[in-house]
N, C-alpha and C positions, 0 to 999 in steps of 0.2 A: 818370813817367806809369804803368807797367805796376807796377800794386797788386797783383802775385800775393800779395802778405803777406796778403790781404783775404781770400783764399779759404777758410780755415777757418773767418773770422769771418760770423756773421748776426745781423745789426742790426734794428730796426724801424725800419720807413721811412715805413708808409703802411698805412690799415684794414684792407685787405686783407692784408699781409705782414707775418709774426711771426720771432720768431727761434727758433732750437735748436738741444739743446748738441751737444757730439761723443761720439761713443762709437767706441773703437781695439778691441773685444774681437770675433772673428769666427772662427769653426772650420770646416776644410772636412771633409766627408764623402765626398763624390762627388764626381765632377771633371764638370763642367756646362761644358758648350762650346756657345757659341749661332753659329752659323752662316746666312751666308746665300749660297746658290747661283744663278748668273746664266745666262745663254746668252741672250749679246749685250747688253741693255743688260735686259732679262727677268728679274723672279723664278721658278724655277722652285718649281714645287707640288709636284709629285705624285711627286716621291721617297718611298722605304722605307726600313727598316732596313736590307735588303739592299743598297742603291744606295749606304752609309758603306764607306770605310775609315778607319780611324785609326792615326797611328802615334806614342808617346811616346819621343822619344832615341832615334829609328828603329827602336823595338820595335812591332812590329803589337799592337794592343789589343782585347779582345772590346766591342764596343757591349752596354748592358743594352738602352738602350732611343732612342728619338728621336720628339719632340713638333713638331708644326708648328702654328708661335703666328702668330695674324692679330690684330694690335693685343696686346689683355689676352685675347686667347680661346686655346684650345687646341684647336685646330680639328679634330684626331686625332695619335694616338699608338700607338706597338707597344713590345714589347719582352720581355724575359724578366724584368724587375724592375720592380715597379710607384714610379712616382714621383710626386711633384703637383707640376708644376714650377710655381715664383714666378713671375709673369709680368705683377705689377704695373710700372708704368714710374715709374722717376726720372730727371729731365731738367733738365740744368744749363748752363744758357747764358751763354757766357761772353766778352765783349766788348773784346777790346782794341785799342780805338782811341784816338787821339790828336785827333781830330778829326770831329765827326757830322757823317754823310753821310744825308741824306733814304732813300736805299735801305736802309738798317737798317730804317725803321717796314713797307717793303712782306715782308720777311724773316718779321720778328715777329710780322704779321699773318697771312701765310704759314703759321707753326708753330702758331699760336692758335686757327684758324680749321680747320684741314684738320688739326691732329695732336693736340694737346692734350684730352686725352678724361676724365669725370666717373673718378674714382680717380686721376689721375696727379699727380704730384707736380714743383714747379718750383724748381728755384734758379736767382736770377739774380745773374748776377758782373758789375760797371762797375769802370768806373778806380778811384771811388770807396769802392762798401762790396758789399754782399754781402747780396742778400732770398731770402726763401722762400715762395713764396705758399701760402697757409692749405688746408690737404687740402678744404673743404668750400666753398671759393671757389665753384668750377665748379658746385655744385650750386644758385646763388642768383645769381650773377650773369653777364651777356650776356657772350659772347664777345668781342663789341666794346670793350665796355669795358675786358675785360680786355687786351685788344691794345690798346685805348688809355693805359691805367695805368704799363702796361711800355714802352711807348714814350715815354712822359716821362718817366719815371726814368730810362732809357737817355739822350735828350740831356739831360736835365739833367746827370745825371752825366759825363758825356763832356764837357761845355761847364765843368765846373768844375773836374772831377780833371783833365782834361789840362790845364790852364790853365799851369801852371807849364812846361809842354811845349813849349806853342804860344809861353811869349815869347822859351824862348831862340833857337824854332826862329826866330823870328821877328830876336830879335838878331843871329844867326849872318850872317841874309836879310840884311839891313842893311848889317851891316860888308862884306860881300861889296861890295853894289852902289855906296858910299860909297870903299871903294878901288879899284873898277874905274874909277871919273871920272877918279883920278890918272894922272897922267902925269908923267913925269920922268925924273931919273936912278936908276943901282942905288944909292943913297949907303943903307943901312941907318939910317942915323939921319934920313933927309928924312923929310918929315912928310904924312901920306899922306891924303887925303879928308877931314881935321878928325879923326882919329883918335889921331893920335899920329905916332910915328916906325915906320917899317917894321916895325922890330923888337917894338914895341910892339904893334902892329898885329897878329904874327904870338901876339904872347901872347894876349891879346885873342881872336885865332881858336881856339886851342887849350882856353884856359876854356868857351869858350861849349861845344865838342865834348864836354870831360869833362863840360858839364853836363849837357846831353842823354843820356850815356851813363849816368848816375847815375837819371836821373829813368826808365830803363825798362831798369834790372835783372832776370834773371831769377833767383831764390831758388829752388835746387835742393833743400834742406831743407824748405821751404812745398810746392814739388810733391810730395816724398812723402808731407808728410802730409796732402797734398788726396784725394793715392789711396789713403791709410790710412782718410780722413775720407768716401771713398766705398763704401770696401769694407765699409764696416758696414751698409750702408742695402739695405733686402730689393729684392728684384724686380731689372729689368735697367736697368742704369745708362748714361745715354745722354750725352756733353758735347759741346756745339756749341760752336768756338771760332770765333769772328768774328775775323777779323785783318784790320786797314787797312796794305798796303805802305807803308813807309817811305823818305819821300826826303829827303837831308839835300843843305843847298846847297853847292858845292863851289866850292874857286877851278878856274879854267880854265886848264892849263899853259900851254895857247898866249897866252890871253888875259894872262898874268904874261909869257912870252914876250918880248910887245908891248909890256909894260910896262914891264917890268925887262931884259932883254935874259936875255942866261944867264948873269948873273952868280953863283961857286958858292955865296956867300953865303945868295941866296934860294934857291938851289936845294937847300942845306940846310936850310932853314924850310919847303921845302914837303916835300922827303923826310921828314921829323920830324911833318907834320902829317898826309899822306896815310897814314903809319901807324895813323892813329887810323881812318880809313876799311876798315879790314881787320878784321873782325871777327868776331873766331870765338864758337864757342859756350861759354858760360862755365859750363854743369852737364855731367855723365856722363849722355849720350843712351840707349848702354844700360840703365843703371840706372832709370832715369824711365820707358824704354817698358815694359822688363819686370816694373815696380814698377805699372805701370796695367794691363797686358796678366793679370798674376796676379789685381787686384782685381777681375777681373772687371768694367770697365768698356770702355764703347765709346766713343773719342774721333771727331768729327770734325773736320778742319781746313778750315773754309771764309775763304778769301784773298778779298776785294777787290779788285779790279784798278782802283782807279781811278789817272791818270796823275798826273803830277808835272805840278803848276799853274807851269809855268816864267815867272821875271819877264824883263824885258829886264838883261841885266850879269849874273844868275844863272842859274847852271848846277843841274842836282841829279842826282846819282845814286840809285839803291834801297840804303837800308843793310837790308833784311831780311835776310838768307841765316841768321843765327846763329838765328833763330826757325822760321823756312818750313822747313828742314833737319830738327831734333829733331822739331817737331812735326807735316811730314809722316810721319815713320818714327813715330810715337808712334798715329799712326791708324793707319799699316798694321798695326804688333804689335796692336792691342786690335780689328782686324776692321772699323774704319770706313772713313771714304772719306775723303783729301784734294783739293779743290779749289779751283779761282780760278776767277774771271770776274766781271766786273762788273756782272751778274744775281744780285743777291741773293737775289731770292725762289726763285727757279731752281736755286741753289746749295742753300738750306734744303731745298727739296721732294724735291730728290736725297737728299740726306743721310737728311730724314726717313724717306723708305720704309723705310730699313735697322731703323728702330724698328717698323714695321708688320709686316713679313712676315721671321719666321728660322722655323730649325729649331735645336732646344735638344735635342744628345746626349750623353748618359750612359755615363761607362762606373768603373767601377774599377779601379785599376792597377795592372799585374803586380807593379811593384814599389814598396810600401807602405813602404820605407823613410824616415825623414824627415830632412832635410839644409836644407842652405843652395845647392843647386844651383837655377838653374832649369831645368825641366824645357820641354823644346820638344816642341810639338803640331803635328802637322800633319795636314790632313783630306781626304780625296781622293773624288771621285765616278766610281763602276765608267762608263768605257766614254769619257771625257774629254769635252774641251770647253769645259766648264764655268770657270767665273773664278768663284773660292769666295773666302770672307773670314769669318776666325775671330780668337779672340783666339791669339797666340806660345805660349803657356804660363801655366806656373806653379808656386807652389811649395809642396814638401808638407814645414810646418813641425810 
């Protein structure tokens, strides 16, 4: 299911959406830190230059200068160096679910309708493939529409790219509830729901697991060069990840218990199976945040909370932790926000503002050496209070 391979690529899908190529070549001059300051759930305005500190690799740094952008404007600015900051918007929404949920279209409609503004620029990411809606869309055609467009190609693509998702999840569901009807003895070779022999039975559970585990991969090589394939593109770069919690159905130890008694046979089929329920994260967390945090992009991670649809004989636990983990730390290093809740449109609106209202500071660094370190930034407001959020750093190659 999870097409991260997809992300470099843009396809044409539809009149409105074209494709374009990549380009890796990007030089930094200045070090551009966009920040946004809060007090309480509050953007704060009316900050100065004087109100920054900064510190690089806990060295204090001089500010040149600091712009306060509302949307694509630049609302005021000071400083000792004059700049013109980019302040176009690119915005990349990116979908990974396994299954559409109707609170996607109120989200989408949400971002279309209240963010998405004449110059901004869209990539959309599905299970599937990967669009870019046309820079002069928004000048010709109704908003509606547009939230209508991207809301079918969203379930479409969810209803066919996970599709290979849905039947093991669904095989998995099955064998489950097909040997919870058994009853008997612990004989490993009895023959258990019309499935087979126990033993079979437990292989059977194991395939369906690797197969799930296979169809939502995460490819640590495709996310750098998604943050490679963002750090070329001008103005401030903004990615919405849509995430659906994942529950995968499990046997019941007590319910095997009852079934099988404690015999240590089964109790070794299920130690060997509940392995596969432990799931770490399978890329370098740090590499990937500080690999997005340098491109100068702002991630958000918006969760889903909707519940696990429990059958009767099946159990389910959450197997997310190996995704919700990296990629809440992957918002905090690049200055965005991670959250859940089962208000999608709610979740987007939060997230959005962080693309309406920052302040974009300037400075150049004491030390202009160039390495393979990354360099950590951190940014402090005189007189405290304040809940700030910047990108971690970056690197001066």
């Amino acid at each position: 299911m999870r097409r991260l391979a997809a992300l470099a690529a843009v396809v044409l899908a539809c009149p409105v959406l074209f494709p374009q190529e990549l380009s890796h070549d990007v030089r930094v001059v200045n070090v551009e830190i966009p920040v946004r300051v809060f007090k309480g759930d509050a953007f704060v305005g009316h900050l100065t230059l004087a109100d920054f500190e900064l510190t690089e690799d806990g060295v204090p740094q001089t500010l040149d200068a600091v712009y306060l952008i509302k949307k694509s404007t630049v609302e005021r600015g000071e400083g000792t160096k004059p700049f013109r900051p980019e302040t176009s918007r690119f915005f990349y929404l990116m979908f990974e679910f396994y299954e559409y949920h109707p609170k996607i279209r109120e989200a989408v409609r949400e971002f279309v309708e209240k963010v998405l503004g004449p110059g901004d620029r869209l990539v959309l990411a599905t299970p599937m493939k990967t669009y870019e809606l046309k820079k002069d869309v928004l000048a010709g055609a109704p908003k509606q529409r547009i939230a209508e467009t991207i809301n079918e190609i969203v379930r479409r693509d969810i209803l066919i790219g996970a599709s290979a998702y849905r039947r093991a999840f669904d095989d998995l569901k099955r064998l489950i509830a097909n040997q919870s009807t058994s009853m008997g003895t612990i004989d490993p070779t009895m023959e258990v729901g019309g499935e087979g022999t126990l033993q079979e039975y437990f292989m059977q559970y194991q395939v369906l697991l690797q197969r799930l585990e296979s169809l939502r991969h995460v490819d640590e090589p495709k996310l750098i060069e998604f943050s490679e394939y963002l750090k070329t593109k001008d103005g401030q770069k903004f990615v919405f990840v849509f995430y659906q919690r994942e529950f995968i159905p499990v046997m019941d130890r007590r319910q095997q218990a009852a079934l099988y008694g404690t015999d240590p046979v089964v109790d070794g089929y299920m130690g060997d199976l509940f392995d596969f329920y432990k799931r770490n994260t399978s890329f370098n967390t740090d590499r990937i945040k500080k690999a997005f945090a340098a491109a100068g992009i702002t991630i958000h991670f918006l969760m889903l909370t909707t519940t696990a649809d429990d059958t009767p004989s099946t159990q389910r636990t959450e197997h997310s932790e190996d995704f919700i983990m990296p990629f809440t730390e992957m918002a905090r290093a690049t200055g965005g926000i991670a959250a859940s809740s089962a208000n999608a449109a709610a979740m987007m609106d939060r997230a959005s503002e962080a693309s309406e209202n920052y302040y974009l500071l300037y400075y150049t660094p004491k030390d202009r050496t160039p390495g393979d370190r990354f360099r950590e930034i951190k940014v402090a407001v005189k007189g405290g209070g304040y809940r700030i959020t910047h990108r971690a750093g970056y690197y001066l190659r």
